[in-house]
Each structure stands twice: as C-alpha cells, then as structure tokens.
N, C-alpha and C positions, 0 to 999 in steps of 0.2 A: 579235420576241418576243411572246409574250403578254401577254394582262393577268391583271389576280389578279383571282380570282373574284369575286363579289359576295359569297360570307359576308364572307370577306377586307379587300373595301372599306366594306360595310356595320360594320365591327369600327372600324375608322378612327375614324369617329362625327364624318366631315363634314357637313358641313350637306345635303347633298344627300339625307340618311336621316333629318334630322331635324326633328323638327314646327317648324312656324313660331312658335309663340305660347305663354308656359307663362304659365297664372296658378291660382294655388292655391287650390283648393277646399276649405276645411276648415269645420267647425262652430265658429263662437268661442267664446273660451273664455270670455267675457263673458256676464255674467247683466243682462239686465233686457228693457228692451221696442227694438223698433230700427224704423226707417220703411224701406219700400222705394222705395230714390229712383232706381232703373234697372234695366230688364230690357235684356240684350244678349247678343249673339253673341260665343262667344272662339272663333278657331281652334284645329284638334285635339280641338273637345270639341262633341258632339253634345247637349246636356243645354243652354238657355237658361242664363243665370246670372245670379239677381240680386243686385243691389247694394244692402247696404242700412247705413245709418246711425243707430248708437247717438245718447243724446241728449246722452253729452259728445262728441262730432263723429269720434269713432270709427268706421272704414269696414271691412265686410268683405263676401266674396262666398260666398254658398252656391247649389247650384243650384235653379232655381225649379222650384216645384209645379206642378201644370196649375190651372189659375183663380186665378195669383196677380197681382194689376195694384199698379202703383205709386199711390204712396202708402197702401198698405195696412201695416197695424201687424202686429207678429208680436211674439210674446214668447218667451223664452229663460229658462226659469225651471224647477226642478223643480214651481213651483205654477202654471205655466202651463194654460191651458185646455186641452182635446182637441180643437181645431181648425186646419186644413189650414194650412200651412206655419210651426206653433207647432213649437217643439224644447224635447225634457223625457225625463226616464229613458225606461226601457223599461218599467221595474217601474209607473209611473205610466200607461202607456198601457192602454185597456180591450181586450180580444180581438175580433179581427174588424178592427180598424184597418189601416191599409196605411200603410207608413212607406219610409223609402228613406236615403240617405248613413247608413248604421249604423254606429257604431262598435265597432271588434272589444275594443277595452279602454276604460276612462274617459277622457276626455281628448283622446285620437290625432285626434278631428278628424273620423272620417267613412272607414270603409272599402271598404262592400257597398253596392251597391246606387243608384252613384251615375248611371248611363248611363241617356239617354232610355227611359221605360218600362218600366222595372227597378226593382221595387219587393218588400217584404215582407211579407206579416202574421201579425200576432201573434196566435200561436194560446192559449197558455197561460203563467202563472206557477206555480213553484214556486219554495219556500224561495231566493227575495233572487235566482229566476233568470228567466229570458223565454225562451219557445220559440217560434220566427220560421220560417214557410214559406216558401224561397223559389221563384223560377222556377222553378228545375229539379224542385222537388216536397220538396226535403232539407229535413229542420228540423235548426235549427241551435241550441243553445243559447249564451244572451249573460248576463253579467250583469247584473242589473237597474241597476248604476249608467250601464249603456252609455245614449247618449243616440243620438235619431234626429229628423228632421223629420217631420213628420206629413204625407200627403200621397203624390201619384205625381209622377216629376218628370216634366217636360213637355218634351214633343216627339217625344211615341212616334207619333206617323203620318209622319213623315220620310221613313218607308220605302216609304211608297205613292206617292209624287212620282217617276214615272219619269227614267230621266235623260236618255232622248231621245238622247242621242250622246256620244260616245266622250270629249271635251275636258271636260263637265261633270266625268264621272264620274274624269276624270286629274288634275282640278282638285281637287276631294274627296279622293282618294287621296292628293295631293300635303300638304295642309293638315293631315295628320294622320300625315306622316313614315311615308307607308306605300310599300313597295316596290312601284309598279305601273307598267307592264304588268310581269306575269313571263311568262318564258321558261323554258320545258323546257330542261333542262339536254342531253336527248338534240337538242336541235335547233341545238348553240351548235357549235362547234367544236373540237378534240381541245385547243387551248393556253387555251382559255375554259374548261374545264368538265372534271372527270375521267370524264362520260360523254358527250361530244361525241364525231362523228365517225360512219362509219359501220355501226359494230360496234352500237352501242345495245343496253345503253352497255357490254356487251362485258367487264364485270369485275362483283364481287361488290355488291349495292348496301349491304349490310350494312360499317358501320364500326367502328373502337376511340375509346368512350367518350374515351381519353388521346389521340385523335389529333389532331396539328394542324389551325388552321383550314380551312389551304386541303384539305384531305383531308376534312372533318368535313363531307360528303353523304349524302343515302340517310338507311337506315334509323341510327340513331344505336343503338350498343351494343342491339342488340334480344334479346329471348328466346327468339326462335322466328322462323324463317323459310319462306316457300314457305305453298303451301295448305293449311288447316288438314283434317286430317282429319274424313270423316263418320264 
C-alpha cells in the first residue's frame, strides 16, 4: 500500500513538522524601566532575544535591537526617551525613526515587524494616527496608541554566513519545523503522490478549493490557468 501524502502527514501535526522550542515574544504590558539581564538564542526564531527584568523581579522577553548589551536599562513608558530598544506609542515616536515588533492594536503585544532585519519607519502623524513604511515600500496606517520598540532587531547579516553543506542547512530547516529536503511530487511514485509515475503528472494540476487533503495539490482553486496571453 502506500503512504499518505505528506500534505496528509504534515496535517497530523506530529512532531516530526513541528518546531522544537516556542517561547513567546510579546511587548509587556508593564509600564516602568526594566534591566537587560540576557541575550540568547531560542530555536525556530532568527531574531536574538532578550531577557530582561523589571525592578519587582518581574521577567519578560522581547526581541533584541542591534547594539543592545546586557545590563543596559530600557524603559517602557508612554514618557519614555526616543532611544534604541525604549518601547512607547507611536503617536510619541518622531518621523524618520525605525521601529520593529509593532502592534497592530493596543495591547496585542507585538505583530509586524518582528524577524531579523525587519524593521519600519515612521513616516508621518495624523489626527491620533501613525503612518509606517515598511519593507515591501506599503504604508500602513496604526493607531497612535499602538506601541513599538525603537530600534532594528538584530541579526540581519545571518544571511551572509554561507552554509557550506547540506547537514548545516538540514539542521536549520529542521529547528524551525520546516519541510526540508522537498520532493517534486512528479518524481515520487503513482501511490505517493497524485502526480507521481510516469505520465508527469498526467492529470489536471488545477484542484477544488472543498477538496480533501489528500487531493488538495497543484494549483488550489485557481482563476485562470495555462499561459497568460500577450
């Protein structure tokens, strides 16, 4: 018999698909000044994080800015300073700044902006609102109560560190509950795959949106198929 596909086994939501290490990234919702008592590495997450400790012994972790060392003070305040890894509205922050973990409502903690080297800036206010450029070029409007850390988070050159061979890079993949190596499904076999064998792959690649897993390949409920006209 065969086996079921990997959409199939990946739906499972065994361990074998999924990341090693969850620890939560959020902005506290604690107001005052806090020490950074560690910078460290969590698996699954590309972005440093630091650790840091209010002054009634209160511990939370947000991700760290690039030049931030331990034992350095941050504050958490809407009257906080404008300086790199302070957290304060947006309405408070001056234009030209670059900020990062944004929150898309008051409170939520930290939406946009959280991945090495991913960062925003604040282009303009208007009426109690903040308009933020981000990577892709889109401005986005937030409320000004939205809060952000000031700063770019660290660890954007990551990318420049070749990986030299195959086990690294499987190691990495693995750490982050990512499917790797992938397989052409035209290269699997007719009870592996509904385009395996050697028709390739011999049927429509287009599917129905309502279709079961193990069918739900190819193009998903698309709008147009084949080469687009000149």
């Amino acid at each position: 018999m065969g086996k079921r596909i990997i959409v199939r086994r990946r739906g499972k939501g065994s361990s074998t698909y999924r990341a090693k290490g969850k620890l939560e990234l959020k902005l506290p919702k604690k107001e005052g000044k806090a020490k950074v008592v560690d910078i460290q590495h969590v698996s699954a997450r590309n972005t440093p994080v630091a650790k840091i400790k209010f002054e009634d012994g209160t511990i939370s972790f947000i991700p760290a800015p690039v030049g931030l060392m331990t034992g350095q003070i941050i504050d958490i305040s809407p009257n906080a300073g404008v300086s790199m890894g302070n957290i304060l509205p947006l309405a408070r922050i001056p234009e030209g700044y670059s900020v990062y973990c944004i929150e898309s409502n008051y409170l939520d903690g930290g939406k946009f902006c959280k991945s090495s080297g991913s960062f925003a800036i604040v282009k303009s206010h208007e009426k109690g609102y903040a308009f933020l450029e981000f990577p892709s070029k889109k401005i986005k409007k937030f409320s000004g109560n939205c809060r952000a850390i000031i700063g770019k988070p660290a660890g954007f050159a990551r990318t420049t560190k070749p990986f030299l061979k195959a086990g690294n890079k499987w190691k990495v993949m693995r750490s982050r509950g990512k499917l790797y190596p992938k397989t052409s499904g035209s290269r699997m076999n007719p009870v592996d795959h509904p385009y395996g064998g050697k028709t390739k792959p011999g049927r429509s690649t287009s599917v129905s949106r309502n279709a079961p897993p193990g069918q739900k390949i190819g193009s998903i409920a698309p709008r147009r198929t084949g080469r687009r006209k000149k």
